[in-house]
C-alpha positions in Angstrom: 24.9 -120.6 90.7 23.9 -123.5 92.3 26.1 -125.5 95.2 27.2 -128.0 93.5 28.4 -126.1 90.6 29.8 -124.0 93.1 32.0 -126.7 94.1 32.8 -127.8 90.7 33.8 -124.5 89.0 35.6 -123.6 93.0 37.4 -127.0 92.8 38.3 -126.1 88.7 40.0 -122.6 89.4 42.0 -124.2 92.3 43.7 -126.5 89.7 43.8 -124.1 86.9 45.8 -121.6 89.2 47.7 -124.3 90.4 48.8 -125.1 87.0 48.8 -121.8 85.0 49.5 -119.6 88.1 52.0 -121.9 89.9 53.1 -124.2 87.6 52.9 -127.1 89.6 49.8 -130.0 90.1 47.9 -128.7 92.8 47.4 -131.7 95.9 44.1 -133.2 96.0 43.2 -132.0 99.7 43.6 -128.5 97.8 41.3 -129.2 95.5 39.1 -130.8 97.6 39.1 -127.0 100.2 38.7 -124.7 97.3 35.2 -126.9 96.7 34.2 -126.3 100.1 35.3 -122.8 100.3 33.4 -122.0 97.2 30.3 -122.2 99.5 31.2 -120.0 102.3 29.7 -116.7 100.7 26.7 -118.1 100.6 27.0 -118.3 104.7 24.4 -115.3 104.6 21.8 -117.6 103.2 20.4 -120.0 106.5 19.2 -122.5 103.7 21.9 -122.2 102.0 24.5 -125.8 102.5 26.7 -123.8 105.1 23.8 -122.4 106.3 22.0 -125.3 107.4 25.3 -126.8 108.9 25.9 -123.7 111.5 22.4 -121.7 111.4 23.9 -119.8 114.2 26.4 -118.0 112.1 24.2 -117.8 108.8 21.0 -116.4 110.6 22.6 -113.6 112.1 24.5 -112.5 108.9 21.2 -113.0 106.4 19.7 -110.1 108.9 22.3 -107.9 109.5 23.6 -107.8 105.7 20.9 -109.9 103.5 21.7 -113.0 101.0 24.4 -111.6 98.3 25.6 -108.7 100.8 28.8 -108.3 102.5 29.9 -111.7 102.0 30.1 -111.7 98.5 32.1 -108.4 98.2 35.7 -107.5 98.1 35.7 -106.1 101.0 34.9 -109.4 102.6 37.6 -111.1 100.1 40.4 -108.5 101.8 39.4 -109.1 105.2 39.6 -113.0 104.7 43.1 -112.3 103.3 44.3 -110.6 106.1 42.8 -113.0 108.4 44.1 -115.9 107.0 47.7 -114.6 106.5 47.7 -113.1 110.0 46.9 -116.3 111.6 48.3 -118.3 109.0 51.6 -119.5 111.0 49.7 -120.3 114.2 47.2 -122.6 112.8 48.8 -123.7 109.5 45.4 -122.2 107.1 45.6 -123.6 104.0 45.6 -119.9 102.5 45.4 -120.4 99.2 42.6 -122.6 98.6 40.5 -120.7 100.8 40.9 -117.5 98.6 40.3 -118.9 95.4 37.3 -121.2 96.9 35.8 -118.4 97.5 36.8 -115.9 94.8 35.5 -118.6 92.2 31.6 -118.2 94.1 31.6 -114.2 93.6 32.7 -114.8 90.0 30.1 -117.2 89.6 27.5 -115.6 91.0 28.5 -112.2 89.3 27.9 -114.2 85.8 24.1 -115.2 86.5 21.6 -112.1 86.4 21.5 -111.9 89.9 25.2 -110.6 90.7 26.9 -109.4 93.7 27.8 -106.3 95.4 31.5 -105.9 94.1 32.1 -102.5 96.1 29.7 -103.0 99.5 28.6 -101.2 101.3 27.7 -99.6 97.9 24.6 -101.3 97.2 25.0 -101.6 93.6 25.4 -104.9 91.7 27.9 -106.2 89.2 26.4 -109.1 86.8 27.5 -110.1 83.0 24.4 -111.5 83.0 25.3 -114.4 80.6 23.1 -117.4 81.9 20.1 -117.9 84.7 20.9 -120.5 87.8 20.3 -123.9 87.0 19.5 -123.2 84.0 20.5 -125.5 80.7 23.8 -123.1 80.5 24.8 -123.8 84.0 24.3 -127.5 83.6 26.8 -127.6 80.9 29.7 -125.6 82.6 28.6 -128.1 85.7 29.5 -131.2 83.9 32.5 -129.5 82.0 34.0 -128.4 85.0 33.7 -131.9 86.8 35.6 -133.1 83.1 38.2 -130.8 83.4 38.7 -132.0 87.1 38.5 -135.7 86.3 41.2 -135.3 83.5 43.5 -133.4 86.7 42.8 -136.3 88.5 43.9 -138.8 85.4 47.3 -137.0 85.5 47.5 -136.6 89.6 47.3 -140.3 89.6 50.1 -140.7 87.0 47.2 -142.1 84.2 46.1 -145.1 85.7 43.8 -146.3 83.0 47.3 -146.4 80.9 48.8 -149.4 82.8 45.8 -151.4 82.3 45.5 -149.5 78.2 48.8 -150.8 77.8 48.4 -154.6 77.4 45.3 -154.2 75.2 47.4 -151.6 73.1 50.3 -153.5 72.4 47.5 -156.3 71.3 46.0 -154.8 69.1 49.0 -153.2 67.2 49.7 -157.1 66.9 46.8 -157.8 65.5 46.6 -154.6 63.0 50.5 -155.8 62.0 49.3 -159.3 61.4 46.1 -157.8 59.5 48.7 -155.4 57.3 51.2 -158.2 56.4 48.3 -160.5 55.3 46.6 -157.8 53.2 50.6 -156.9 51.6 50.5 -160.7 50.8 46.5 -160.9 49.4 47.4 -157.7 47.2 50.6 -159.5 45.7 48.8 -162.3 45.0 45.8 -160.8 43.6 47.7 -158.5 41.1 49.8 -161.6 40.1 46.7 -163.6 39.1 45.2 -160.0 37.2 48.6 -160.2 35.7 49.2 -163.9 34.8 45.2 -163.1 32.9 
């Protein structure tokens, strides 16, 4: 997957266990850190976005483990986990966001032919192979996942668009009223001249 799907389908799982998981609206700055998170695996790419950002952590890892190595295994998800929670209370980590962040990157990189190394150091590598990077299939779950985020944003904001909808509604139910009772009246007159023939 590319980056910025990356951040769209990290930021879409954050709400979607929010909501299905949690049963609550996730906050927006939790949103907003599952995107960025789902970029950190690729910190074992120096060109990658991270990469470029702190080349000093990124170059080191691309030659000790390659691109799509450790970092994108569970291995690596269970050490972040235990990281996190273990330093957690002293510096406040916003755990959960950070997981999924990056959980959502290895399952997005495990569906494009590519895959990932599910079980490193065992070399082997885990794809459903169902579309190629940036390719027409990826575009389309880009801009679906950036819908289903805008709609969580609708709701988050309690619907703006209805306060200003709700004028222009109430205006045009007028208007179709008005339109109904005149038609009722143009009928009754019409069949009382076809009748009065």
């Amino acid at each position: 997957m590319m980056a910025r799907t990356h951040i769209a389908f990290a930021s879409l799982m954050m709400v979607a266990c929010s909501v299905g998981i949690l049963q609550r609206m996730p906050q927006l700055h939790e949103v907003a850190i599952a995107g960025a998170a789902g970029l950190l695996p690729d910190l074992d790419h120096p060109k990658s976005t991270f990469g470029r950002i702190v080349p000093y952590i990124s170059t080191p890892l691309a030659a000790i483990f390659g691109h799509r190595g450790f970092t994108h295994s569970i291995l690596m998800v269970v050490a972040m986990v235990y990281l996190l929670l273990t330093y957690h209370h002293n510096h406040n980590w916003p755990v959960l966001p950070l997981v999924v962040g990056y959980l959502s990157h290895i399952i997005g990189d495990m569906l494009t032919p590519s895959g990932v190394p599910l079980l490193w150091p065992v070399r082997q590598k885990f794809s459903l192979n169902l579309f190629k990077a940036d390719g027409p299939m990826e575009q389309l779950i880009y801009r679906l996942c950036w819908v289903g985020i805008g709609y969580f944003l609708w709701v988050a904001f309690e619907r703006p668009g209805e306060i200003w909808l709700q004028p222009l509604q109430a205006h045009l139910e007028t208007q179709l009223w008005q339109l109904f009772a005149h038609s009722k009246v143009f009928v009754v007159q019409w069949v009382e001249r076809l009748a009065a023939t």
